[in-house]
N, C-alpha and C positions, 0 to 999 in steps of 0.2 A: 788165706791165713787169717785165723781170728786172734783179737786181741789174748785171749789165753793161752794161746800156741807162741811156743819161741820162736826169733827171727832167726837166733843160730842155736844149734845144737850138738853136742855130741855125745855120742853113747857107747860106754865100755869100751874107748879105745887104748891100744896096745900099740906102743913103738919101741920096736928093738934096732938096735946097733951091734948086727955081729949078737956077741952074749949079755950083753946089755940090755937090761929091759928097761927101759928110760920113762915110760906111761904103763900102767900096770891095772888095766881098767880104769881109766879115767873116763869121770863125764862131768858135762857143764852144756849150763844155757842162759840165754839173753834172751829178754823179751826187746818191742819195738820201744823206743824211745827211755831205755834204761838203762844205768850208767853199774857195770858190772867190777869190781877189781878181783882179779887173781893177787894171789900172793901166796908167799912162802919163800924159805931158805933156798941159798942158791944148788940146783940140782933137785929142786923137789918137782921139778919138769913144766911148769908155767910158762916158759918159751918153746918148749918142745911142741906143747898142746897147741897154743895159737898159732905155729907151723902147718901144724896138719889140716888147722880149721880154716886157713888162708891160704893152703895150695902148694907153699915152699916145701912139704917133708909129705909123704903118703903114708898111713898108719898101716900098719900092719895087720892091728885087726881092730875091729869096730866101726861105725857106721855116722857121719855128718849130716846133720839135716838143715839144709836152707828153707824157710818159710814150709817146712812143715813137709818136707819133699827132701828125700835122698840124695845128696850129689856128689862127687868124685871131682873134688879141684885139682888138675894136673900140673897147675901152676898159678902163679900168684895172678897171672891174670886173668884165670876163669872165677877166681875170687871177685876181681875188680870190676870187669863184665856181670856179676851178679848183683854191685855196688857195696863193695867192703874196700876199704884202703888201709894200709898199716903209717904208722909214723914211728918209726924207729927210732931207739937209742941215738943214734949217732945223724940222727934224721935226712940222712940221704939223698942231701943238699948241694951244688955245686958252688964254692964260696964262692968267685968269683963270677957270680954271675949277680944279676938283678932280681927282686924278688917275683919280677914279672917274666924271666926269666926261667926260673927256678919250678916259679908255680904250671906254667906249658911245658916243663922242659920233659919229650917225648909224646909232647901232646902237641906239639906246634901247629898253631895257626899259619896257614901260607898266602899269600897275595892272592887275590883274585886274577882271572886272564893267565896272559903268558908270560905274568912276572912272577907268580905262584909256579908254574909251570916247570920254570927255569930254577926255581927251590927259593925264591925270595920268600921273606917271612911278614906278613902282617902286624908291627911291632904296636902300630899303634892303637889296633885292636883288642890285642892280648893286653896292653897297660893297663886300655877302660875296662877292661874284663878283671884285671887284677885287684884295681880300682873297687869296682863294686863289689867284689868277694871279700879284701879285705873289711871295708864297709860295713859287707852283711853280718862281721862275726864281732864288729866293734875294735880291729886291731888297727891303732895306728903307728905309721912310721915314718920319721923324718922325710923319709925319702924314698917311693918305689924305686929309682933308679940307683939309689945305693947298692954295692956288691954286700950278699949275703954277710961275706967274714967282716964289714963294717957294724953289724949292727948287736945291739949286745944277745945273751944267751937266751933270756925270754924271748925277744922279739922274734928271732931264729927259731924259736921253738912256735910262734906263733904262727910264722908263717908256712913252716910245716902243718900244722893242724889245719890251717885256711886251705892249703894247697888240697888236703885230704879231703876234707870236708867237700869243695871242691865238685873232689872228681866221684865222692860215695852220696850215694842218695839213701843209705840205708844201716852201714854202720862203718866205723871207726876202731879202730886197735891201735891203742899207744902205750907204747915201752917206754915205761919211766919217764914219764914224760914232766920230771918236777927235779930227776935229778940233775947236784951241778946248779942249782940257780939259789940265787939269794930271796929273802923274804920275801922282797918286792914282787920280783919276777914271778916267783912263784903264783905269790896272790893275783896276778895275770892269767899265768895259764889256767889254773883252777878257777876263774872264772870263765873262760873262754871255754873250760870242758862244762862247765852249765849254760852257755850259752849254745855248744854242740847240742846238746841233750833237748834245750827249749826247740832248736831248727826240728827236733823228731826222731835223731837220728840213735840206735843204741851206739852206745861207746865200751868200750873191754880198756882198762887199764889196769898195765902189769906195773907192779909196782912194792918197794920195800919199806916206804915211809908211811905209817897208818895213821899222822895226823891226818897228812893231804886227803887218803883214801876216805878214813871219814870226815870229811869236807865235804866230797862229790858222791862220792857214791851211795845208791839205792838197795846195793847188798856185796856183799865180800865172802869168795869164795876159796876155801884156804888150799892147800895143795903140801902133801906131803910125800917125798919117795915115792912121785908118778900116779898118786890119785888123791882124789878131792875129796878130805878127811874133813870139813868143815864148811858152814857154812854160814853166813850170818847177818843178818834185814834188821831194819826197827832199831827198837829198845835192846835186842840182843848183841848191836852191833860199839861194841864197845871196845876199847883199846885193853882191856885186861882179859878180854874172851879172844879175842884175835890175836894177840902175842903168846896165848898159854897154846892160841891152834897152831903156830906157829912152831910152836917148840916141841910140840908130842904131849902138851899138859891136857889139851884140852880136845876128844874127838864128839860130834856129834851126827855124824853120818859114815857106818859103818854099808861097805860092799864085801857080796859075797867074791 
């Protein structure tokens, strides 16, 4: 793959529900180490899209390309095996667990010998592991052994992002990942998603707030009624060009 070529891609895809056409020729792409936002009103198909690009929904018609090469993700974790992770809306977190916890959790480390054997778990492997991952992205917290539901909204959201980051060597998908927090927090994780970016890694953020968007992002791609009416990098990337694409005022990429 050369730097010109995107890391993800997709072309003219089509997903129907029954009589629903939910993506209507949509296409989109990320290069290596770029921070992408989708956007648009709700239903104009921005989570339907990063379904299909991640494995959870199969398109109906059109074509995904990883590193420049065709692939058919049948599930979210032939996405993850490629090195994509998502961080969800609701970030898909056990509260009650620990963030060292949380961050292995279906990834568990097991004892060595016939105490791993027997399903015993490695606990204090996976902390120094937790330990330095949190570390690598700058996020700290009172306490790795605190349960999840103890710590506040940001920091939950951080350690979703760590956890991702993590286990993706290559790109990152976050839902909203600013809604729900206060100033503070916020200015948290929107540092943490350029601190993703610096690791190398692209990032896709969905998202409905276009402060934050232009904060982070290197270009913003708008989405209307199941395809990508808009598009917009630089100097063009402004809050009155991206709300008029948002509403139907403003299109500047028509598909046949």
């Amino acid at each position: 793959m050369t730097q010109s070529q995107p890391l993800l891609e997709a072309r003219n895809i089509i997903k129907r529900f029954g009589g629903i056409e939910a993506l209507r020729g949509a296409n989109f792409s990320i290069f290596p180490g770029e921070v992408v936002a989708l956007m648009g009103d709700n239903g104009a198909g921005k989570s339907t899209l990063v379904k299909t690009m991640c494995g959870a929904l199969q398109p109906t018609e059109g074509e995904i390309l990883f590193e420049g090469y065709p692939v058919h993700f049948t599930t979210p974790k032939d996405a993850q095996a490629a090195g994509m992770e998502t961080v969800y809306q609701d970030l898909a977190m056990a509260p009650d667990l620990d963030a060292s916890a949380n961050l292995f959790l279906g990834r568990e480390i097991p004892r060595k010998g016939l105490f791993g054997r027997l399903g015993f778990l490695d606990n204090k492997r996976m902390r120094e592991k937790t330990r330095e991952a949190l570390a690598s992205m700058s996020v700290q917290l009172k306490s790795i052994d605190a349960p999840i539901s103890t710590l506040s909204g940001g920091q939950r959201q951080s350690v979703a992002v760590v956890r991702a980051v993590t286990w993706a060597d290559k790109l990152v998908i976050m839902d909203e990942p600013t809604a729900a927090l206060g100033v503070v927090q916020t200015r948290a994780v929107l540092d943490l998603i350029g601190r993703v970016k610096a690791s190398g890694r692209a990032v896709i953020i969905i998202s409905h707030n276009v402060p934050d968007v232009m904060a982070v992002a290197d270009r913003v791609e708008v989405f209307r009624l199941g395809r990508r009416t808009a598009r917009f990098a630089g100097e063009d990337m402004t809050m009155e060009n991206i709300v008029g694409a948002i509403t139907g005022a403003i299109v500047n990429e028509t598909q046949a």
